[in-house]
C-alpha positions, -999 to 999 in steps of 0.1 A, spaced: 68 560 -341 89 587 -363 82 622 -359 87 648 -389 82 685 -397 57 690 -421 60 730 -441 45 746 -466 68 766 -487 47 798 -485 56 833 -477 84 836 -449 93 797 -455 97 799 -494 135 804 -501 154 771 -500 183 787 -484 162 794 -453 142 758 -454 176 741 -456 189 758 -419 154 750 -408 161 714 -416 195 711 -399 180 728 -366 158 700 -370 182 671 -378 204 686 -351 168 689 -324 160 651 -332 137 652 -359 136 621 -381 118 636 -415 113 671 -431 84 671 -455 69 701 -476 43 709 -495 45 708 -533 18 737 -549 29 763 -576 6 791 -561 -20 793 -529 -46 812 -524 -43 846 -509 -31 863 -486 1 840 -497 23 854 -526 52 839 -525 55 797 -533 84 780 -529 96 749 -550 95 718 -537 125 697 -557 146 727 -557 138 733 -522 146 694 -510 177 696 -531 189 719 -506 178 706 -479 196 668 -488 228 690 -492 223 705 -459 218 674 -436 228 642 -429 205 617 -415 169 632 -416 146 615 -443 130 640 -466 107 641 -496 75 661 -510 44 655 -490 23 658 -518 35 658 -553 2 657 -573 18 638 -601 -11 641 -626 0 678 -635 38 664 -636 54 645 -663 68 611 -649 98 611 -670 107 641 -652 101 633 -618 121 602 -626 152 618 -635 144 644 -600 136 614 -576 164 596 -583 191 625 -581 178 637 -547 179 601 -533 213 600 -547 220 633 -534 208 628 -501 220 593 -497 190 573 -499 168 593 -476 142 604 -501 103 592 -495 83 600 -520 49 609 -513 17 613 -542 -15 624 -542 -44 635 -562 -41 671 -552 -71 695 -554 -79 733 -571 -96 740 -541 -72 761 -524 -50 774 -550 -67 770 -588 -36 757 -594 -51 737 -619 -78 753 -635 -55 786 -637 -29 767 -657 -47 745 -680 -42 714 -657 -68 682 -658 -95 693 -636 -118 659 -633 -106 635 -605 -109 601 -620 -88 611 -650 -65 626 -627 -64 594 -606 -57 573 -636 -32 595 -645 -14 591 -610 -20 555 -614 3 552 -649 24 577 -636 38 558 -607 39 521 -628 65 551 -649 84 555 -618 88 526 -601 101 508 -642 124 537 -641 140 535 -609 146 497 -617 175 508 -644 159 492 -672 146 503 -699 110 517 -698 84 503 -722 55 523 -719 24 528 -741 -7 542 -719 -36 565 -724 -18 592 -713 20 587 -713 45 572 -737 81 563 -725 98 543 -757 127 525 -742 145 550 -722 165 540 -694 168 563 -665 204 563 -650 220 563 -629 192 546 -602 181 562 -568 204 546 -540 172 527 -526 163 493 -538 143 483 -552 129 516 -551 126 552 -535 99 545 -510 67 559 -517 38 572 -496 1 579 -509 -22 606 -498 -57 598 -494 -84 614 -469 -107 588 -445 -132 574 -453 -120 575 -491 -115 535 -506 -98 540 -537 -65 559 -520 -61 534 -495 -66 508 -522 -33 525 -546 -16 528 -511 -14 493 -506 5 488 -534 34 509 -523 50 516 -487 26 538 -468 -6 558 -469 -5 592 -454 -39 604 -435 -47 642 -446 -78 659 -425 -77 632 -396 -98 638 -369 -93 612 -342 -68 583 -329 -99 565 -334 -106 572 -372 -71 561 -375 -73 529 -361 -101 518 -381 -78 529 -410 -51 507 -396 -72 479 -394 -87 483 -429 -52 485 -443 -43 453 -432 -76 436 -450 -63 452 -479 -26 441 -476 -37 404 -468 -63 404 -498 -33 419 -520 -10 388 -512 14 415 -491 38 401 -464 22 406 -430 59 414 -413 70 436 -441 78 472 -429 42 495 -441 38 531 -430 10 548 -416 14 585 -413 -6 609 -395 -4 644 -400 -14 662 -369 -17 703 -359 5 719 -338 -10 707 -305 -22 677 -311 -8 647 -284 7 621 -307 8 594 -285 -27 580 -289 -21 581 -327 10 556 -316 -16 533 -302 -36 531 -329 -11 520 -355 3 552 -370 41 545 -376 48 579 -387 35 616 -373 41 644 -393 41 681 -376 16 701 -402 21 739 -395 -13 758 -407 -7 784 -435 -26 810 -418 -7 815 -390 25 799 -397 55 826 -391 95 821 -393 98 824 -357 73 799 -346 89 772 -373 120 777 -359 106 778 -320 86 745 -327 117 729 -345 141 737 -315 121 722 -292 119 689 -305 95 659 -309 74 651 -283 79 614 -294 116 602 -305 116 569 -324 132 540 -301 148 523 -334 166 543 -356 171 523 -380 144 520 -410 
């Protein structure tokens, strides 16, 4: 299992100059991913937001070997011909060590949507993400992009030059338990990232329900498939090793998140290092 760091660009952590150190401390402690958040504004007491593709532009130019990507873009208040052209220069600038990682998103926290105008009802939203991502994956291809959908057009533009990874920039989905149609879009990409998990447990009965849907999808059994669990500060990892999880993420609270403890927590190391290194 691969461990990451898991930030949200709020407050002390949302200048990219400081995430980017953060990032080498953690390449440097043994890390093997840095993930942050991807919002435009929080509730309070946050004020300041930081960006997330600027933000993982400087951390790709700041380290070598850690993987790195948003964790989650909500991709239905982002237009996919522009996310193309971002994915595929930070894979290029990192050197192929981008994961991309979508999701619904939610105004719950931040009216982010609602206080910008953004498309409010979930099953839109989700059908948005949907074409979206069929966007993506025909633009990292090279070829020229034919699309004519209910919500997006893209009229033979070709998006070069191509991210580094083939066929594509790998791609995690966001979905909480319990919800079907998340793990059902998962399937159809490399992993499926558990948000609000509350046992090893629940997450092997996510596992196992994974593979049903792989095997029903026609999907190679062998084929390398990520489950990620994002866990608190605290939380032992290892049982989330036995049940299946491939991936666990670090997730520092906003509440009490500080410079100090980031950095602390970094230093220190996983508690897990991956025995193969080699993805």
């Amino acid at each position: 299992m691969r461990s990451g760091i898991f930030l949200p660009l709020f407050d002390p952590v949302a200048d990219p100059a400081v995430v980017a150190r953060l990032a080498a401390e953690a390449e440097e402690a043994g890390w093997d991913g840095f993930f942050v958040w991807d919002h435009i504004r929080w509730r309070e007491p946050v004020a300041a937001v930081g960006d997330a593709q600027i933000t993982l532009a400087a951390v790709a130019a700041a380290t070598d070997r850690i993987r790195l990507g948003p964790m989650v873009t909500p991709l239905a208040r982002r237009r996919p011909v522009k996310v193309a052209r971002e994915t595929a220069a930070l894979d290029l600038l990192s050197g192929g060590r981008l994961t991309f990682g979508v999701g619904l998103g939610s105004d719950e926290f931040g009216r982010e949507y609602s206080m910008t105008g953004e498309e409010l009802d979930d099953r839109r939203r989700a059908r948005m993400l949907d074409e979206a991502l069929e966007i993506l994956t025909a633009a990292w291809s090279g070829e020229p992009v034919h699309h004519h959908g209910e919500h997006y057009t893209v009229d033979g533009i070709r998006f070069l030059p191509r991210p580094v990874q083939r066929p594509r920039v790998p791609v995690w989905v966001a979905g909480l338990p319990g919800r079907l149609r998340p793990m059902q879009r998962a399937v159809r990409y490399d992993g499926f990232v558990l948000v609000n998990l509350q046992s090893a447990d629940q997450l092997a009965g996510i596992v196992d329900r994974l593979g049903e849907l792989r095997r029903q999808a026609g999907h190679d059994g062998t084929a390398q498939y990520d489950v990620v669990a994002a866990l608190e500060l605290g939380v032992d990892p290892a049982p989330y090793l036995e049940a299946g999880a491939t991936w666990w993420l670090l997730e520092f609270g906003w509440k009490e998140m500080s410079l100090d403890l980031v950095r602390g927590v970094i230093r220190d190391g996983p508690a897990i290092r991956a025995a193969d290194e080699t993805r």
